[in-house]
Structures are given as structure tokens and as C-alpha cells.
N, C-alpha and C positions, 0 to 999 in steps of 0.2 A: 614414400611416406604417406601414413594416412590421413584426411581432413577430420578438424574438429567438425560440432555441429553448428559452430560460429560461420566457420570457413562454407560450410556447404548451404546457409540462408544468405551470406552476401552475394556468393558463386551466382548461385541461381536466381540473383535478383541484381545483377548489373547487368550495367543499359552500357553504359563504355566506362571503360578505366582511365582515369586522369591521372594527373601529377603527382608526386608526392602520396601517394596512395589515396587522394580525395576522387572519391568514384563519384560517378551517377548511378543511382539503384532506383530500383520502381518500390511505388506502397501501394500493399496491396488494400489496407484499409487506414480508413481514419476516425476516431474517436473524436467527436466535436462538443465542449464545453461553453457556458455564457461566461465564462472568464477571460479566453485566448483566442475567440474567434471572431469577436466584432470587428477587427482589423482586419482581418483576412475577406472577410464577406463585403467591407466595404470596397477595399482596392479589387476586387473581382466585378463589382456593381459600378465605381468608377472608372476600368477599363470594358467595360460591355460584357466580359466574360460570363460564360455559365460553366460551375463543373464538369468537366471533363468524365467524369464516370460517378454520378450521383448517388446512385445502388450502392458506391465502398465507403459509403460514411453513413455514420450513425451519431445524432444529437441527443444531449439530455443534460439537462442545467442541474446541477448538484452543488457546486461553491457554496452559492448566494442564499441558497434556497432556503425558507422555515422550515424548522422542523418540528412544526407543532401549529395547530388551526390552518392546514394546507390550505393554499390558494397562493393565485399569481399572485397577490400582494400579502400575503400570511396574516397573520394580527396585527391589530394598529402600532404596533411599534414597531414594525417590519421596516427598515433602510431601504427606502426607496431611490435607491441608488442600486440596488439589488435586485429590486422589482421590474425596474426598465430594463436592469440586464437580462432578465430571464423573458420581459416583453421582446427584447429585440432578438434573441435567438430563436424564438417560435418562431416571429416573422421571417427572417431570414432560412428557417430551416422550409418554411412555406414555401420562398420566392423562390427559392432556389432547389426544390424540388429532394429534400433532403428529410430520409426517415428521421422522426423526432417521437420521444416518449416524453408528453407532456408529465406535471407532478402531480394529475388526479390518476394517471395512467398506471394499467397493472404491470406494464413496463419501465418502469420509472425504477430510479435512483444511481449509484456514483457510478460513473462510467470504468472505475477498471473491478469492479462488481457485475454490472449488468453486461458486461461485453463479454466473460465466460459464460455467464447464466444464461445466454441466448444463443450462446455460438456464433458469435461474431466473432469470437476468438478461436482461431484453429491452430494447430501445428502448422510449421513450413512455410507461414504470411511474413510478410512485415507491418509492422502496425505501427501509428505512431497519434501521437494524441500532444494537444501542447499543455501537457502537464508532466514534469519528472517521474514521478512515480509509474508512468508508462512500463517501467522495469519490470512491473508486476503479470503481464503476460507474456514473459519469457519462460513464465511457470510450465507452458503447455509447449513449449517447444518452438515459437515466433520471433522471430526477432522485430522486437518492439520497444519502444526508445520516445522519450518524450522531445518535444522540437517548441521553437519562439512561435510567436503570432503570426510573422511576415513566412515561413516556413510554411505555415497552417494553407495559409494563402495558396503556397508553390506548390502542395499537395492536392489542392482545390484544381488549379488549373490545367496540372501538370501530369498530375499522378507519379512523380517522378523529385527525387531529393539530390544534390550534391553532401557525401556525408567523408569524412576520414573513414578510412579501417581502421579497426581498435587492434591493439595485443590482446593477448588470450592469456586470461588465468582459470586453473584448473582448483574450486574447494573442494578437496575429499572429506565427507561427515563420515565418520564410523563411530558406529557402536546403537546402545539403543535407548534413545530419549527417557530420563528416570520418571515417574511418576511427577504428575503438576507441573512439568518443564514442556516448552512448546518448542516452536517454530522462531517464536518472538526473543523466546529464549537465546534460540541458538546467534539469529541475526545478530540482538545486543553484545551475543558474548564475542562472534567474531568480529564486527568491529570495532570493538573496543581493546580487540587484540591486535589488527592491522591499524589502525587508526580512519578518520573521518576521510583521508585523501588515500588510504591502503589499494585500494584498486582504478584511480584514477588513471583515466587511457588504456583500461582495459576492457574485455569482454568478458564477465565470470559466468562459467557455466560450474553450477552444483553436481557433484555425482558422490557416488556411495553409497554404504548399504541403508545408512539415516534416511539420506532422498528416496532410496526407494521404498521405506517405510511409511514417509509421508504422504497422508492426505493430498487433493489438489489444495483445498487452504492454507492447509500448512507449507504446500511450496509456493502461493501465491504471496505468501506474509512473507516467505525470504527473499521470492525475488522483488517485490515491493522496495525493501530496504535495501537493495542492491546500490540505489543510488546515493545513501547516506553512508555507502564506504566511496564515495566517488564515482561511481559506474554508471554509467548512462544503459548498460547491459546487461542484465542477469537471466540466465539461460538455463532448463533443464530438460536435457532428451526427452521426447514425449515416450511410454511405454502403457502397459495394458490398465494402468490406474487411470492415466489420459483419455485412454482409450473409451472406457469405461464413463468415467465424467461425463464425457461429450455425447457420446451415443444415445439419439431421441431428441436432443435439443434442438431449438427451432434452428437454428441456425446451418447446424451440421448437416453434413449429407446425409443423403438418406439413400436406404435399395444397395442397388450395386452402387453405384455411385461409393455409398460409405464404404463400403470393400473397396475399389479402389481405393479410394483417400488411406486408409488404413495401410495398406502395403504398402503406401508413398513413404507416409508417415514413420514407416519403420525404417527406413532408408537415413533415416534424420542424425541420430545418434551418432557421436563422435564415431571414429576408428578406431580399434584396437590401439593401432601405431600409431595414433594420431598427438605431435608434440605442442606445448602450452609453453610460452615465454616465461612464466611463472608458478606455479605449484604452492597450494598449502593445506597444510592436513587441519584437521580438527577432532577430537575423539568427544563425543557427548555423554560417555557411558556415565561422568560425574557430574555432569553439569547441573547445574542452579539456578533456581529462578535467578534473572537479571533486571534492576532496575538503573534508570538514568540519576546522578545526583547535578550533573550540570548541566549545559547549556548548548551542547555538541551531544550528535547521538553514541559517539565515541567516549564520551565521558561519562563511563557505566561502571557497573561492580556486580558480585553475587549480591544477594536481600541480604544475607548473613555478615556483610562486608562495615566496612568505615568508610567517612567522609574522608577521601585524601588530608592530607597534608601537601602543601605547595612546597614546602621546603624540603619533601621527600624525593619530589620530582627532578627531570632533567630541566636542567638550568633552561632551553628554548621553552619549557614549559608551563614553567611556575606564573610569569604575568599570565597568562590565559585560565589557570586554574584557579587566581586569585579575583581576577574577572568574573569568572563563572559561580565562585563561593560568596562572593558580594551580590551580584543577582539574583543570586537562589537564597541568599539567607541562612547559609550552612557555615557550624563551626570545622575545624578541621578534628577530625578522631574522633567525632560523634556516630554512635552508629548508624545504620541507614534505617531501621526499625525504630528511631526513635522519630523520625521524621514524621510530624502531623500533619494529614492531609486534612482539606475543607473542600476539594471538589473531585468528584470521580466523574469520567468519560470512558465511556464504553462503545465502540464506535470507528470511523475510518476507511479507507481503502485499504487500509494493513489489517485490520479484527473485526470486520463488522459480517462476517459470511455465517450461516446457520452453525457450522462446526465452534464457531468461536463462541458463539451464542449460548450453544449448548453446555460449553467445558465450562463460560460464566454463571450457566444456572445451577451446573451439577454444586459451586460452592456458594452460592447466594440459597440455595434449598434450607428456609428452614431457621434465616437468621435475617436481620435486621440491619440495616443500614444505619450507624453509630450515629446519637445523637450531633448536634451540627453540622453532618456531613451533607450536604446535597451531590446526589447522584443519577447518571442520566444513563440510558442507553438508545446506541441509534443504530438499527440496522444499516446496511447495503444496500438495499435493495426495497422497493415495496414487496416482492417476492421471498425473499428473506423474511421481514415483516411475518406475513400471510403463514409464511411456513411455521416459524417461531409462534406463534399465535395457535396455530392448527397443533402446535409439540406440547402446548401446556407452558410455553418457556415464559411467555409475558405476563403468564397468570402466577410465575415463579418471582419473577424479576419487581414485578407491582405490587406482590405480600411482599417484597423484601427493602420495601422503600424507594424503589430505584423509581424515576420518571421515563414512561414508554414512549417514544416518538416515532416521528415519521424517519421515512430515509432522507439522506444526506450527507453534506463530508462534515457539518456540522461545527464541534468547538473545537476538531481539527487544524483551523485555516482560520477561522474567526473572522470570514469574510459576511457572517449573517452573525443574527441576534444571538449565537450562545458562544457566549466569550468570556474569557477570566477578568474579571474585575482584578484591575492594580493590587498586588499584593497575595491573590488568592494562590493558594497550590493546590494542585489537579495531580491526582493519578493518572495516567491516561495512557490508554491502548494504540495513539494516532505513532506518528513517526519521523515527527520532528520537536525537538526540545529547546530552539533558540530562545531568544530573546524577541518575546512578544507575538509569537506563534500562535497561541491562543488567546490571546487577548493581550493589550498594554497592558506589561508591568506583570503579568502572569508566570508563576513559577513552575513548571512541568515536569513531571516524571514519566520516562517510558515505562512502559511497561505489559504484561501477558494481559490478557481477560481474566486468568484464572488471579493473576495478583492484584488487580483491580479491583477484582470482588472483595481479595481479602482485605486490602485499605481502607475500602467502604466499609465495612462492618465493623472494621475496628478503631479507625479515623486516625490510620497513620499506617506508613509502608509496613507491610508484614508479609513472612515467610507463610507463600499458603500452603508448605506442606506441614507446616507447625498446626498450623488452625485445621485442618482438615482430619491431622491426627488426634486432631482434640488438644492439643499443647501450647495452644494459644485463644 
């Protein structure tokens, strides 16, 4: 029987097999943040330790950071609680002999951003960062997985994880994405079809003819969300679009070298015969913009959709969606286009790459951000930034109302200064919609870049293939 392409990154990166299927595996990199590393760097500094292989980690503070009048302490109203964090991770990234992309730096911004924009991300590694969304470089073919603090720590000293083997689940996409439907698209529609725990304890690798239609963005935003169906893993063959991608970047190989790596690389892809503990299809050919109406990124619908009714639900259901309809402020059978937004975010480790940028300008061209609305956009990257700036995109995005910032993970995480005031609701491109994610008391909608735009300009969720055709 043939291996998956799960099966052939843990293969090739155990150290010894343990009990119960809990292995030791090696990492081959780490993504280091001011959020989840000050423990780690302190217990290596209180046992005398220095990293074990310095060269496979890369630092760059994105949480905390302002995104707007840069500097280690940003504007006078910068949390300086945030300020120390991103002080102490320079220093530590100094002491201990570790590359860092400061925030004046043309390297700079969120690390599951800047870790393909450089090639630190390759096919065939393991990678691991102590952020969740670590899922999002499984896009290139890595098996890469988000881990705690003390974790961070064991990677620092060790090079080396105890982790379980996951089950394998196989999503087949077919068909061909409709016009103004993404990637973001498809994520909200599939987990709102499995539900928020649908692939927990598994390893999901994307295939079909959709993935191989997609952009690297576009499979970087699925596999992103891979963790908001439960998955610590979201995985897809690397092939000639990969290929492509990476080729020239600082990171990658280069010469023969990159010949080699390349023939490796093709080696990665599942088997023919290779079997999945689980299977599930998905056809795109109809799909719909999707937006979030609660509180779970599993609590989604088509834009054309209604607010649930709780008493329509299955009985385990109902207090959770009545929960969710009282925090959001939603009645039930109201449709979802009636819903008034007051804050737009444009931005994230899930939409903030040049491609996202760009589908956001092609519908902000030309029109105005709806009176009351306040709306932001924050790249990925300082490099993203640069680019988008060098496209005409900021000079699109700035006649259109919108505020240009610097990079970071921004009103994402609401770990810095842009955060929802109690009560506000946000459009928002980021990839989580709990409770108080972007700010206390904040009401959040998932959602595309391209429906982002259309909410800003009209100051409530709207079908942007409606507005595009002129019908809204």
C-alpha cells in the first residue's frame, strides 16, 4: 500500500518510535514570536543552555506590535506591556545568537507571512512556531504544526519534539471556484459543513482539481484555517505552482542545489494507492461568498443566507446558537445582508498577502468607504506593503477611505492598540470569530477581502458579486 504525503514527512523525520504512537521527530525549523517565547528563552538562560542549531530559527515580533507611527514603542498610546515584549525578544534574539527582523526592517512582518516570502519555508521540513495557525505552511508541502511555550523551549535546545501520529483525512475540491469566491470561501464553507471539531485528530491534506487551481495564497488561507476545523495539520503536495513560488527567494536553494531539492520535492506527494482513515468531497462549482454570523468559525452561511433560528437546530445545538445570537446581537430569520457593520479589517496571517490585496482593490476601485464606517487595511509583510504600494494598490485603498498601515497581526488578536471597542462589529478577513478576539465585547464577522470591501462601502455584509455587477 502506498504512503500518504503525511506518512512520508513523519517517516522521514523520526528520531525513535514510542508508545502508543507518541514518536520523537526532529524540527527542522522554528518560527519564533514575542508572544510564546519568553519562556522558552528564559528556562534555556536558567539552565545555561544555548540553542542547539541557531541558523533554524527565525524571530520577528508581529502580536504586539503598532501598526501605525512604527517604533519599539509606536505612539504614545502604545501598551507598554507590548513594548517590553517586543524589547525582550530583540534582546534575546541577540543573546542567543538568533536571526531577527526588527519592525523598521525590510524583513519584517507576521511570521506565517514572512517565513514563505523568504524561504524559510520549504517542502519536505517540519516546522513549528508557538502559534496555531502554524497550519498555514503545510500550504508548500511541510509538515508544520503550532506547539505551547515550554515546547518552544524543547525545540530551542533539542531540535527535537515528542508528538502523537495524527489520522489522515483526505478533502477532495472539484470544480472551478465561481467568480468573487476565494479560498476563504471555500475554508468557511467546509467547516461549517464538518463542524469546528470535524477534523480533530487528524492530518488533512487538500487535493483536487480546485488546489491545483489555486494560487500559493490561496492554499496558504486554507491551510491557515485548517486549525479552526480542529486540525493541528493542513497539508498540500507541493507541485510546479510551489515550485514556481519559491524559485529565487532568499531562502531556497539555489544552482544545483535547487535541482536537487526539486526532484526531492516531487517525491512528497501522496501515492496513488495511498489510503485516508477519512474522506470528504467538496464541489465549488456553486459556491458563495461565505460569511460568519456567530461566535465559532463553524457558525457560517452563504452572504445570501438567514440568521439561524435555534429552534431549527439539533436539540445539542440550540443553547450554543442562542449563546452566539445574544453576543452577536442577531435576531433569528434576519437576513445576513441586513446586518450593519461599523468596523472593517483587512489584514491577518489568513488575507493579508499581495493576492489578497489586490482581489481587495480590484472592488474598493472607484468607490468610497460608507459614511460611519471606519476601515483599515494591514498587510503581511513590510514587503507585501512595498509591493502593494509599488501596484498602485494603496493609492486605491487611501482614495477609498480605507486607513494604510504598517504590517502586523493587528485587530486580529487585539493583543495591540487596534481592537473593537465593546459593542462594535467588524467585517473581518482575520480567522477567528469568538468572543472578544478582537477586542472586549467585539462582534465579528468572517469573512473574503473581496466581501470586506463590499461591507465597507456599503456599511453592512453584502453579496460582492451583487455590487460588482452593479446590483447593489
Amino acid at each position: 500500500m502506498g504512503r500518504t504525503l503525511y506518512a512520508k514527512l513523519w517517516d522521514s523525520h523520526l528520531v525513535r518510535a514510542g508508545e502508543g504512537g507518541e514518536d520523537l521527530i526532529y524540527i527542522d525549523r522554528q518560527l519564533v514570536h514575542e508572544v510564546s517565547s519568553p519562556q522558552a528563552f528564559r528556562a534555556l538562560a536558567d539552565a545555561g543552555r544555548r540553542l542547539r542549531r541557531p541558523a533554524t530559527h527565525l524571530a520577528v515580533a508581529d502580536h504586539a506590535v503598532p501598526t501605525r507611527a512604527r517604533s519599539l514603542g509606536g505612539h504614545p498610546g502604545a501598551d507598554p506591556v507590548a513594548a517590553a515584549q517586543i524589547a525582550e525578544l530583540e534582546a534575546n534574539a541577540s543573546d542567543f545568537g538568533v536571526r531577527y527582523h526588527r519592525l523598521d526592517g525590510a524583513g519584517h512582518g507576521i511570521v506565517h507571512v514572512i517565513g514563505p516570502e523568504q524561504g524559510f519555508t520549504l517542502p519536505g521540513i517540519t516546522l513549528v512556531c508557538g502559534d496555531s495557525h502554524t497550519t498555514t505552511h503545510g500550504a508548500f508541502g511541510a509538515l508544520a504544526f503550532g506547539i505551547g511555550a515550554s515546547e518552544c523551549g524543547t525545540v530551542m535546545a533539542t531540535q527535537c519534539l515528542v508528538q502523537k501520529r495524527a489520522a489522515t483525512m483526505r478533502v477532495e475540491l472539484q470544480g472551478t471556484l465561481p467568480a468573487w469566491t476565494s479560498a476563504k470561501d471555500i475554508a468557511l464553507a467546509l467547516i461549517a459543513q464538518i463542524g469546528a471539531q470535524g477534523a480533530r485528530g487528524f492530518a488533512v491534506e487538500y487535493a483536487g482539481p480546485t488546489i491545483d487551481a489555486l494560487d500559493m495564497a490561496g492554499r496558504m488561507t486554507l491551510c491557515n484555517m485548517t486549525i479552526e476545523a480542529g486540525s493541528r495539520i493542513g497539508l498540500i503536495a507541493p507541485d510546479a505552482t510551489t515550485f514556481a513560488y519559491l524559485k529565487g527567494r532568499a531562502g531556497a536553494p539555489q544552482g544545483a542545489d535547487w535541482h536537487r531539492a526539486v526532484a526531492f520535492w516531487r517525491t512528497l506527494p501522496s501515492d496513488r494507492d495511498a489510503a485516508y482513515d477519512r474522506e470528504v468531497t467538496m464541489d465549488v462549482s456553486a459556491l458563495a461568498p461565505h460569511v460568519t454570523w456567530g461566535t465559532s468559525p463553524d457558525q457560517g452561511a452563504p452572504v445570501t443566507g438567514d440568521v439561524p433560528d435555534p429552534d431549527d437546530a439539533e436539540p445539542q445545538l440550540q443553547a450554543q446558537i442562542r449563546r452566539a445570537l445574544g453576543y452577536m446581537d442577531l435576531t433569528p430569520g434576519m437576513a445576513l445582508t441586513d446586518i450593519a457593520i461599523g468596523r472593517v479589517f483587512i489584514g491577518s496571517c489568513t488575507n493579508a498577502r499581495i493576492e489578497d490585496l489586490r482581489m481587495a482593490a480590484q472592488v474598493a476601485s472607484g468607490r468610497r468607504v460608507a459614511s460611519g464606517v471606519r476601515a483599515m487595511v494591514v498587510p503581511g509583510s513590510a514587503a507585501t506593503r512595498r509591493q502593494a504600494e509599488a501596484e498602485g494598490l494603496a493609492d486605491i485603498f487611501c482614495a477609498a477611505g480605507f486607513e494604510w498601515r504598517d504590517a502586523g497581526c493587528s485587530m486580529c488578536v487585539a493583543m495591540n492598540d487596534d481592537r473593537l471597542a465593546p459593542g462594535e462589529r467588524c467585517a473581518s478577513t482575520s480567522n477567528r470569530n469568538f468572543e472578544g478576539r478582537q477586542g472586549q465585547g467585539g462582534r465579528t464577522h468572517l469573512m473574503s477581502p473581496a466581501s470586506a470591501v463590499a461591507a465597507a462601502v456599503t456599511g453592512r455584509i453584502a453579496d460582492v458579486r451583487a455590487l460588482m455587477a452593479g446590483a447593489d
